[in-house]
C-alpha positions as CSV (number, residue, x, y, z in Angstrom):
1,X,-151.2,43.4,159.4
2,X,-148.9,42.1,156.4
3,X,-146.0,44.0,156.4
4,X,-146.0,44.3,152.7
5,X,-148.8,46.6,152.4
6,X,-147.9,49.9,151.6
7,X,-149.9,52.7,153.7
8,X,-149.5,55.6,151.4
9,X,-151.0,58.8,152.5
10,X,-154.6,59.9,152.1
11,X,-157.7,57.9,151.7
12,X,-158.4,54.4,149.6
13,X,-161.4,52.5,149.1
14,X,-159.8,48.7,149.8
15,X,-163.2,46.7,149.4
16,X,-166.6,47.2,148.3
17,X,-169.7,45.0,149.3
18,X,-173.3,45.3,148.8
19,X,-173.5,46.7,152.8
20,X,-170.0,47.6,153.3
21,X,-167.1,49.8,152.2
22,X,-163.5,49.3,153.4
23,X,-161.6,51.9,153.6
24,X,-157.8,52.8,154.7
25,X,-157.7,55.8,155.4
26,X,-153.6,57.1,156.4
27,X,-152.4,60.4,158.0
28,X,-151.7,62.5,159.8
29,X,-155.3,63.7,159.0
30,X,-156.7,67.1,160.7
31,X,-160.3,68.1,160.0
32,X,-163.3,70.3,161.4
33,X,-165.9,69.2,159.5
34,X,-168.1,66.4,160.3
35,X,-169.0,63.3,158.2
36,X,-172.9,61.7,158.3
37,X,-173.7,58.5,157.8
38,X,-176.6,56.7,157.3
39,X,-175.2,53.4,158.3
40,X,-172.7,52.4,161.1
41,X,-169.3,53.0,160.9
42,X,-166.3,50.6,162.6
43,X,-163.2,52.0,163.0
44,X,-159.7,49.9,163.4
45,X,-156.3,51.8,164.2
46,X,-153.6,49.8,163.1
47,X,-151.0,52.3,164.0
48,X,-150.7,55.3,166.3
49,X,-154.1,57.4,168.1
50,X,-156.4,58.8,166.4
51,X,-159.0,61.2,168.1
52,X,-162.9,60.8,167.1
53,X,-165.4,63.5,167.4
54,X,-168.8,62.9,167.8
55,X,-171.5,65.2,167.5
56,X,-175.6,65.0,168.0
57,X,-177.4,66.0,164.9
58,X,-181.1,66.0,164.3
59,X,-183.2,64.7,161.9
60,X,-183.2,67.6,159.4
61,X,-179.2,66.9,159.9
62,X,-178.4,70.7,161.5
63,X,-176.1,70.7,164.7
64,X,-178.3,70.0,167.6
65,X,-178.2,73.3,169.7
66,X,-176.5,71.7,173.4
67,X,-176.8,68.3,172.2
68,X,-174.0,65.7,172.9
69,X,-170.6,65.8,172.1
70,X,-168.0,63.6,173.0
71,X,-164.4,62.7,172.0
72,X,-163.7,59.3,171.3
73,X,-159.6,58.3,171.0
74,X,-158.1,55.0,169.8
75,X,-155.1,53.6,170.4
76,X,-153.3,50.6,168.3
77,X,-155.1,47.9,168.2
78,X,-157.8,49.0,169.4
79,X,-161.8,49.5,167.6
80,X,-165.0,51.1,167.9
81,X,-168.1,51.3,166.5
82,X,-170.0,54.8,165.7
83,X,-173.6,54.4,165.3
84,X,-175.9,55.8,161.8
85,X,-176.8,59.5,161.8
């Protein structure tokens, strides 16, 4: 990473594509809510762990009842990918 980018905090769309959005996202960064995609979503940590929660939902998007759910955590330099729900 260039040194001379400045990682404020909060959330900042850094590139924009016709099948991809960039994003920086800086913290610390707590939250109980969950966030559904309809496309994949790759995750990079540049710095620090970060802790990923993933939860089953169905097709009408409610909380599968016993479904799967699994913590995912990152360490620097490391990536994942979290498939379209």
């Amino acid at each position: 990473m260039n040194e001379s980018v400045h990682l404020s905090l909060g959330n900042k769309v850094v590139a924009r594509g016709a099948q991809l959005i960039a994003m920086q996202v800086t913290g610390p960064n707590s939250r109980s809510d969950f966030h559904i995609s309809p496309t994949e979503e790759l995750f990079f940590q540049v710095k620090g762990e970060i802790e990923i929660q993933i939860v089953e939902f169905g097709p009408d998007l409610k909380r599968v009842i016993g479904g799967s759910e699994r913590m995912i955590v990152l360490k620097e330099g490391e990536s994942c990918v979290v498939k379209a729900h």
